[in-house]
C-alpha angles and dihedrals in degrees: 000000000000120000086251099054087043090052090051088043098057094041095054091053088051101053084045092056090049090062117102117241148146084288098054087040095055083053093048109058090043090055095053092038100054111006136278088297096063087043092055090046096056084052092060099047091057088039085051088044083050097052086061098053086048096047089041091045093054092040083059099249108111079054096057091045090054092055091050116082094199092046092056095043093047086049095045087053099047087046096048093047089046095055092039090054078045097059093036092063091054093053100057099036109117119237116275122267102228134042092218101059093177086063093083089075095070107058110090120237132006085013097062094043090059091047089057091045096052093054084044092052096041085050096054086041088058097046096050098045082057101036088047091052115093092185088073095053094054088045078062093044092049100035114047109043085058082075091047121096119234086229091060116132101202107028092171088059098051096046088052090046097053091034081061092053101041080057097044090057096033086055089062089046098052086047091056084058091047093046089038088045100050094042074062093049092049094045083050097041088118111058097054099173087068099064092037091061074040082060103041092039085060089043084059101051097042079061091052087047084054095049101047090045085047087052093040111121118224115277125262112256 
């Protein structure tokens, strides 16, 4: 690949990542919710999902997946429970106790154990909501290898390297919406019912993002 098709490479994924989704979303309301290290957290998590679709992309399984109907299918219906059990969770969190989330951290013992296993637990939730969506195996499939030239030797290799790169700087981009988002929060720490309907309001859509995956046909070969 050429600087100028690098360069165009990198932009478009940039732009991409820019685009709000069920992913930036997902950072998003844990940012405002808990602070800019849940939010972070929630970006790694996608980042980490995302590793496994580009690895599996440039191995040839997503591939394969996207020629069988019942893998897709299997797949599309996992994904689709997972995000609605996602949503449903935001919706019926309560609102948060405090207007300072990141005050939790401070306090020594139990407190602090429940702190670590929250950001455990948002940055599982944010694997698996990436790892569990087939639509993002077949973006890699359809987008990379638009980047990749036919006289390439090792095709595999370069996939996995710009897949890579789309993630790394994707990665960047996910953690300005989790610092951007959680400024907000802060600026918003006192009116608490507001990010609680923010929360529930997400909750909702990750359900309607359940629902249309769940109601996705299988994609043209």
């Amino acid at each position: 690949m050429d600087t100028c098709q690098l360069l165009l490479f990198i932009a478009a994924g940039l732009l991409l990542n820019l685009t709000p989704g069920p992913d930036v979303l997902y950072i998003v309301t844990n940012a405002v919710r808990s602070g800019a290290r849940a939010g972070v957290v929630a970006a790694l998590g996608i980042t980490a999902g995302c590793f496994v679709h580009i690895l599996a992309a440039a191995l040839g399984v997503s591939a394969l997946m996207a020629a069988s109907s019942a893998a897709f299918t299997a797949l599309k219906w996992a994904g689709a429970a997972y995000l609605v059990y996602v949503g449903t969770r935001m919706l019926l969190a309560r609102a948060p106790a405090d207007g300072t989330p990141s005050a939790t951290n401070s306090i020594a013992g139990g407190a602090s154990i429940t702190w670590a296993a929250g950001l455990k637990r948002i940055f599982f939730q944010g694997f698996w909501t990436n790892v569990l969506n087939p639509k993002v195996a077949l973006f890699f499939l359809a987008f990379v290898p638009q980047f990749i030239a036919p006289g390439v030797d090792n095709k595999p290799l370069a996939f996995l390297l710009l897949g890579l790169l789309f993630n790394f700087n994707g990665l960047w981009i996910n953690v300005g919406w989790a610092l951007t988002a959680a400024w907000m929060g802060r600026r918003l720490g006192s009116v608490r019912t507001a990010m609680h309907w923010l929360e529930r309001g997400a909750g909702l859509m990750f359900i309607g993002f359940g629902l249309r995956l769940a109601l996705a046909g299988q994609p043209p070969r």
